[in-house]
DSSP file (Angstrom, degrees, kcal/mol; ACC not computed):
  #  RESIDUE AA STRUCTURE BP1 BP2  ACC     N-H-->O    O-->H-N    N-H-->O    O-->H-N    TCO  KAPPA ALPHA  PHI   PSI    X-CA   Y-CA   Z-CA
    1    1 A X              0   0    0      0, 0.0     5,-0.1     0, 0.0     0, 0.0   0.000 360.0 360.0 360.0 131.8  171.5   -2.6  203.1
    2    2 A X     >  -     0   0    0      1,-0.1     4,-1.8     3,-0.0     5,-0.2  -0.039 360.0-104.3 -76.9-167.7  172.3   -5.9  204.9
    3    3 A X  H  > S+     0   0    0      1,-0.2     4,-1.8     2,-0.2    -1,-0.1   0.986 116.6  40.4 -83.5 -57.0  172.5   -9.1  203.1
    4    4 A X  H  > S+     0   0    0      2,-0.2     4,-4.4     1,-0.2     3,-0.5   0.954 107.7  60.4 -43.5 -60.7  169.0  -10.6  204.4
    5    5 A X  H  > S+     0   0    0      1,-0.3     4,-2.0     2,-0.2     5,-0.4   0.920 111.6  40.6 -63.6 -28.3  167.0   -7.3  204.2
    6    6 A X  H  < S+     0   0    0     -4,-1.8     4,-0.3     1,-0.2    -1,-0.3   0.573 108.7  61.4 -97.0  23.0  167.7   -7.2  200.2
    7    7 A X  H  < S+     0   0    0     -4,-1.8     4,-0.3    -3,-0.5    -2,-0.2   0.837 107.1  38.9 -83.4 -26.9  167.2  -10.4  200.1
    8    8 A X  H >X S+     0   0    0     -4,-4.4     3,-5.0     2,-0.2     4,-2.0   0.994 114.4  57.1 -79.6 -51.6  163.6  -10.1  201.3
    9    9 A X  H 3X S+     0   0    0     -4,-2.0     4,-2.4     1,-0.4     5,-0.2   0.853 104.5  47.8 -22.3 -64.7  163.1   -7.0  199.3
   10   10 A X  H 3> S+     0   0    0     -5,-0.4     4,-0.5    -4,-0.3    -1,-0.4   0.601 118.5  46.6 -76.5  -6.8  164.1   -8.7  196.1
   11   11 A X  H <> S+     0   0    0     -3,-5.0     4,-2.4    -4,-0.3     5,-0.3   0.810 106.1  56.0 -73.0 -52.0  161.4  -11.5  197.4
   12   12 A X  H  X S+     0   0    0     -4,-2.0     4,-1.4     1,-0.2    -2,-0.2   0.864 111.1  41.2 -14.1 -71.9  159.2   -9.2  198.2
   13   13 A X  H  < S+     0   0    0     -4,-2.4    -1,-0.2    -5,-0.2    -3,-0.1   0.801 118.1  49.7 -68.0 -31.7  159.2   -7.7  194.4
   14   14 A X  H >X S+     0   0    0     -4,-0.5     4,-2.4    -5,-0.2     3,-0.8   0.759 102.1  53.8 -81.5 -24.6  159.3  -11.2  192.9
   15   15 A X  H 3< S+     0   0    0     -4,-2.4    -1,-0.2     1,-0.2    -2,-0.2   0.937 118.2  38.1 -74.4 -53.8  156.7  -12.9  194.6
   16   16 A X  T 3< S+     0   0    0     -4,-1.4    -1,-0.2    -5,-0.3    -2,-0.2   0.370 110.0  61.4 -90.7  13.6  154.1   -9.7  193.4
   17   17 A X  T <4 S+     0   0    0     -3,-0.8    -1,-0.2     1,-0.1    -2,-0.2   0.645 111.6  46.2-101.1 -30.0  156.1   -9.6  189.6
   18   18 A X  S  < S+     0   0    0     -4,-2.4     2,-0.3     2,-0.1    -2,-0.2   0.421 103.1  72.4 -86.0  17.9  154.5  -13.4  189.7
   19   19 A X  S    S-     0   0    0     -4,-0.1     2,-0.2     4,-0.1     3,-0.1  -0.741  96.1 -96.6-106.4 172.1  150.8  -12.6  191.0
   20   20 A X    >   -     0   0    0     -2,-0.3     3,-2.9     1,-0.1    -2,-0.1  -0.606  57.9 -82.8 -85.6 160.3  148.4  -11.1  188.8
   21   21 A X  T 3  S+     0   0    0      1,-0.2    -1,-0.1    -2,-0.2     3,-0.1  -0.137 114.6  28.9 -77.0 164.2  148.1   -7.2  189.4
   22   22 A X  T 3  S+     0   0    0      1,-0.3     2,-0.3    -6,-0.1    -1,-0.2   0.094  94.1 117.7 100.7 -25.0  146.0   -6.2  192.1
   23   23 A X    <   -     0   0    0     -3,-2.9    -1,-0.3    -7,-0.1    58,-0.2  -0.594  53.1-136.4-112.1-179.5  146.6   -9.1  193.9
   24   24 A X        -     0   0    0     -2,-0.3     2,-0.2    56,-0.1    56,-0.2  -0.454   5.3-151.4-104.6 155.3  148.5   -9.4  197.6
   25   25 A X  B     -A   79   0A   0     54,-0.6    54,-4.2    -2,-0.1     2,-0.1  -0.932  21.4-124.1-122.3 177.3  151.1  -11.4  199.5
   26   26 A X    >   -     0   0    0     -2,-0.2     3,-0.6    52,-0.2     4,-0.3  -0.588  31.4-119.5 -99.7 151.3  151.5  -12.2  203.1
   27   27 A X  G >> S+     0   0    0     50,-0.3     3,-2.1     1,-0.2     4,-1.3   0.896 113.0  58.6 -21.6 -64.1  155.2  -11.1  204.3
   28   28 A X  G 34 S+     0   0    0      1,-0.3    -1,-0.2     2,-0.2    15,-0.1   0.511  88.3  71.6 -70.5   3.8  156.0  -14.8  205.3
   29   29 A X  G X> S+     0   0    0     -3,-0.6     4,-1.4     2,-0.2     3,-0.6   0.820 107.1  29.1 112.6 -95.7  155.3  -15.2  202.1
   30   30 A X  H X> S+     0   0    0     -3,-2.1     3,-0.6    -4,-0.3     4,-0.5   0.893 122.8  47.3 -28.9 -76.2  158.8  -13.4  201.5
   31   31 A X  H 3< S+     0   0    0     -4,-1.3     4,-0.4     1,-0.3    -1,-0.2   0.185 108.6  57.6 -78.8   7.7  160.5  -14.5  204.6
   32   32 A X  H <4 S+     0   0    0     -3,-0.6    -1,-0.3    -5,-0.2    -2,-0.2   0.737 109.5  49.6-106.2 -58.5  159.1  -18.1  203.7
   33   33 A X  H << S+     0   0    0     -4,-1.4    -2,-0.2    -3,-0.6     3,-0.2   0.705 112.7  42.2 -38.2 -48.4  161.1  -17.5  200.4
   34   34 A X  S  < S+     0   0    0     -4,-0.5     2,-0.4     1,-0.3    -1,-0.2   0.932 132.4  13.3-103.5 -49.9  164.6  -16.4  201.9
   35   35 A X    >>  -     0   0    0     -4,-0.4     3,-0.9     1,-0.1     4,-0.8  -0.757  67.3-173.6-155.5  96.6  164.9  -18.8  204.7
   36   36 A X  T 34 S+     0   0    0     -2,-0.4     4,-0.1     1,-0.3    -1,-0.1   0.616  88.3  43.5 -27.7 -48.8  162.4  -22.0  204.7
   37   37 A X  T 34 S+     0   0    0      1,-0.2    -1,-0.3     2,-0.1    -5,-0.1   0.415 122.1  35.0-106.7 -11.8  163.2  -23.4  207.8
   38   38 A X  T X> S+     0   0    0     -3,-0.9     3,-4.5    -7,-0.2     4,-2.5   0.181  72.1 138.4-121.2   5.8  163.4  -19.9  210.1
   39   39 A X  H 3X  +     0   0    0     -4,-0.8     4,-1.1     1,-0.3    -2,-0.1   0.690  60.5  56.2   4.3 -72.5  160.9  -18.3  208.5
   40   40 A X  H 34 S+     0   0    0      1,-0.2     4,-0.4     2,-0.2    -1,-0.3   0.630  95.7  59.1 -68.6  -4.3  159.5  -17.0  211.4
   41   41 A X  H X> S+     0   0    0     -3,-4.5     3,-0.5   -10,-0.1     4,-0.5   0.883 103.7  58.6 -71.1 -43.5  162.4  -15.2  212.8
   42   42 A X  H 3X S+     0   0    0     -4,-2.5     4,-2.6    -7,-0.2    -2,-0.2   0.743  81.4  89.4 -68.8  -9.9  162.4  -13.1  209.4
   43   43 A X  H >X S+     0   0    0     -4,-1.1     4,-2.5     2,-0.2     3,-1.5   0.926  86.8  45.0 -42.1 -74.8  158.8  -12.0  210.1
   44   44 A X  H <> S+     0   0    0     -3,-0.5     4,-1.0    -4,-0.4    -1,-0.2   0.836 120.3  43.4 -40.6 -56.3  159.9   -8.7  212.2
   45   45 A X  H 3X S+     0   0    0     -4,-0.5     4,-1.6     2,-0.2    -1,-0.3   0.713 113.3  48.1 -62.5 -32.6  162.6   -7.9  209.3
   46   46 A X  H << S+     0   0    0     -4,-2.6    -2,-0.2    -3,-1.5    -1,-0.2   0.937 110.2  51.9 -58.6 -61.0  160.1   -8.8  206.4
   47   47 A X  H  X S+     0   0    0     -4,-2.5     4,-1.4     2,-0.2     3,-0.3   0.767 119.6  45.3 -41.5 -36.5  157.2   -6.2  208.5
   48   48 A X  H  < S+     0   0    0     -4,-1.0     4,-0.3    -5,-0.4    -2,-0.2   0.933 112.7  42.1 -90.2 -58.4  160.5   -3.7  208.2
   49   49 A X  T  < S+     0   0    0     -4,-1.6    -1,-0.3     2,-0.2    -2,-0.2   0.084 112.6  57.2 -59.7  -7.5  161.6   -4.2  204.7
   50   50 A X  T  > S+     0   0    0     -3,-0.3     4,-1.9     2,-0.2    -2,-0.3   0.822 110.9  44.9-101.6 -63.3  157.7   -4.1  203.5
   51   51 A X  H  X S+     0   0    0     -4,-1.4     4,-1.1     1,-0.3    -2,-0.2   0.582 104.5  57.1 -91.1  -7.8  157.4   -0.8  205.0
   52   52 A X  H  > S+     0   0    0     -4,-0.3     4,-1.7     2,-0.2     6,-0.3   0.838 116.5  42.2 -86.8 -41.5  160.7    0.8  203.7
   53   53 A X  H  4>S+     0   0    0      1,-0.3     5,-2.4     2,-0.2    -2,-0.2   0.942 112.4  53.9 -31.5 -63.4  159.2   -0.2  200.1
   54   54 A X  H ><5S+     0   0    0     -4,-1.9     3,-1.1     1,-0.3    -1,-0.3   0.683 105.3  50.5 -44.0 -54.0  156.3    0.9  201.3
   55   55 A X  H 3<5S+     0   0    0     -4,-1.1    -1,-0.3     1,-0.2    -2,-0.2   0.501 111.5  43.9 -80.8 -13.9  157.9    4.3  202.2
   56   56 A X  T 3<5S-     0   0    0     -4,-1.7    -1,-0.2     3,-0.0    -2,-0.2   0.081 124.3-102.6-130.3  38.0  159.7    5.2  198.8
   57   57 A X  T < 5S+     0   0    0     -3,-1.1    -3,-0.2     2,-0.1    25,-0.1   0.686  85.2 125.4  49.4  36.6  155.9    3.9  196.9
   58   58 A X  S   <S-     0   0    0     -5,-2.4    24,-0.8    -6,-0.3    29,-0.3   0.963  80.0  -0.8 -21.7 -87.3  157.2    0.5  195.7
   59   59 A X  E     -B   81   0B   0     -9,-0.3     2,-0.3    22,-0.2    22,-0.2  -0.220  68.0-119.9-119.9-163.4  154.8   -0.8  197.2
   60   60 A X  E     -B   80   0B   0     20,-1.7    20,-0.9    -2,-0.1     2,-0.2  -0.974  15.7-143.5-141.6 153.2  151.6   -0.6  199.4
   61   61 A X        -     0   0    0      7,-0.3     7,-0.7    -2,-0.3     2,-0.2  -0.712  30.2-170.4-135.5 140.9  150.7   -2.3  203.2
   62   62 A X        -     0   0    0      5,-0.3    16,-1.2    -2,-0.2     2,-0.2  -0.607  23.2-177.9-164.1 148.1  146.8   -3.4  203.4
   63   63 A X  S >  S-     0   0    0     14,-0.2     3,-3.5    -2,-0.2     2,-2.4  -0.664  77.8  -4.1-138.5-176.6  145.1   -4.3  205.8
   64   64 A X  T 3  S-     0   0    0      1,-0.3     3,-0.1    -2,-0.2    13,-0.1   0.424 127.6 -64.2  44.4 -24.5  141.0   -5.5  204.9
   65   65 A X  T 3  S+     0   0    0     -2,-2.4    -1,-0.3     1,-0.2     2,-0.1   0.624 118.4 125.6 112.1  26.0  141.9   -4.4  201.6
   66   66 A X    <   -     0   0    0     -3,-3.5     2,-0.6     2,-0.0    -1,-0.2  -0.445  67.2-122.1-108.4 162.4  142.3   -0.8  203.2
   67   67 A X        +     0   0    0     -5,-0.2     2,-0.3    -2,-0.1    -5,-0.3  -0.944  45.4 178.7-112.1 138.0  146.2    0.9  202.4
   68   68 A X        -     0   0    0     -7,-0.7    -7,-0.3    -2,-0.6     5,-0.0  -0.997  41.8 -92.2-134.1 140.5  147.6    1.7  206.2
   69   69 A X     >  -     0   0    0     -2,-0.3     4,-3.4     1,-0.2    -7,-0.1  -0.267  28.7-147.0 -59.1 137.3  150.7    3.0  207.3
   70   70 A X  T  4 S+     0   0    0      1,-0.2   -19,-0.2     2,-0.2    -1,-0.2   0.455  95.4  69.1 -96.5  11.6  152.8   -0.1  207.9
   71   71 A X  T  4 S+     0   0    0    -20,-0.1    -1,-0.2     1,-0.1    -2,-0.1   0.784 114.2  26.7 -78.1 -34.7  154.5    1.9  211.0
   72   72 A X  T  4 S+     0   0    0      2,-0.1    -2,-0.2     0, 0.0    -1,-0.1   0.786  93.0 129.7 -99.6 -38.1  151.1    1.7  213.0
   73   73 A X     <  -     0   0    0     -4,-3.4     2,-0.2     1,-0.1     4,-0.1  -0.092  39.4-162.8 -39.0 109.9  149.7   -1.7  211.3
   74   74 A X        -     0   0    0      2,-0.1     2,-0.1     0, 0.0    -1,-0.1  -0.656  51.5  -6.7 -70.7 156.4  148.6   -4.3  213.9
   75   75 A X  S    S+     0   0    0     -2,-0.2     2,-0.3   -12,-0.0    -2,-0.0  -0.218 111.4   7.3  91.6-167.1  148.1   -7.4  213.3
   76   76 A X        -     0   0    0     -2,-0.1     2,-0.3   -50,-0.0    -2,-0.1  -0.662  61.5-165.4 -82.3 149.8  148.2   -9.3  209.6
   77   77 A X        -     0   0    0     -2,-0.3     2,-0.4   -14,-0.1   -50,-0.3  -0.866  11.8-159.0-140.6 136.6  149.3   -7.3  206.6
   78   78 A X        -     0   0    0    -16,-1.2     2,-0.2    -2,-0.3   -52,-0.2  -0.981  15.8-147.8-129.7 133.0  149.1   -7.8  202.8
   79   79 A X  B     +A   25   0A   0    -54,-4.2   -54,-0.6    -2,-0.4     2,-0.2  -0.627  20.7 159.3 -96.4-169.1  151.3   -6.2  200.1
   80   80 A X  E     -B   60   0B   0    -20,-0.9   -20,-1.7   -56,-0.2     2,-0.2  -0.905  43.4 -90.8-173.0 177.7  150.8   -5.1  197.0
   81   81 A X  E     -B   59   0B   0    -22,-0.2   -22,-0.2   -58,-0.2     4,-0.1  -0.617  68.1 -81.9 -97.8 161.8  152.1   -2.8  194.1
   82   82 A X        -     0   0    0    -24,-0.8     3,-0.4    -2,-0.2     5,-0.3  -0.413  38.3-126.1 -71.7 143.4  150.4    0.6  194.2
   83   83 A X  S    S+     0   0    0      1,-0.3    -1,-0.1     2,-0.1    -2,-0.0   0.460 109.7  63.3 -78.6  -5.3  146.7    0.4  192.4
   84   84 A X  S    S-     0   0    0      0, 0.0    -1,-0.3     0, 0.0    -2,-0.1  -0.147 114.1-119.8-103.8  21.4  147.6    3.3  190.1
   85   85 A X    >   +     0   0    0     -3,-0.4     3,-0.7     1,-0.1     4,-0.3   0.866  59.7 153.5  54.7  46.4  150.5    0.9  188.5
   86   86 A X  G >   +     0   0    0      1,-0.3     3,-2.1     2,-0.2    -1,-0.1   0.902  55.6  71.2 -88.1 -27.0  153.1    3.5  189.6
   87   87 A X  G >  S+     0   0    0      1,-0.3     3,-2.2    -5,-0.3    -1,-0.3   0.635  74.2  76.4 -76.5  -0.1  155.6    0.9  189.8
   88   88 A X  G <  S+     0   0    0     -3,-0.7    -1,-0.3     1,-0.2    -2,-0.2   0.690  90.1  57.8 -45.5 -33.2  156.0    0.2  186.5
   89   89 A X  G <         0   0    0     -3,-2.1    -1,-0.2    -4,-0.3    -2,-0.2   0.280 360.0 360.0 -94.7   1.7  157.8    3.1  186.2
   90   90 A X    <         0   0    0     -3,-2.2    -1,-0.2   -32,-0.1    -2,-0.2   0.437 360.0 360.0 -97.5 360.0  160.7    2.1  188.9
């Protein structure tokens, strides 16, 4: 895994180990986290790195408050940890 993608990953997880459960963060959020001042470059790679999480049930991609595959999500995106607490157990 390159340097950047676990670096958002490991933002990713820290950012939702500090919210209370249940609740979401934005990607830039993340990519806000790892590099202040380019932030938006890291968006695409953040979207990427949310949905490999995503894909081995880290975590979960919302949209509305709805869970969506984060391969097809347009548009703005919220994570979160899975609502059945599964990641407790990773």
């Amino acid at each position: 895994m390159a340097d950047t993608d676990r670096a958002l990953a490991d933002a990713i997880v820290a950012l939702l180990d500090d919210r209370a459960a249940g609740k979401t963060i934005c990607p830039s959020e993340a990519a806000r986290r790892v590099d202040p001042d380019a932030w938006r470059d890291l968006m695409p790679d953040a979207r990427r790195v949310a949905g490999r999480l995503a894909g081995d049930g880290t975590i979960e991609v919302t949209q509305r408050g709805e869970v969506v595959d984060p391969a097809t999500a347009r548009g703005p995106i919220r994570l979160r940890y899975p609502a059945d607490g599964s990641h407790a157990d990773r």
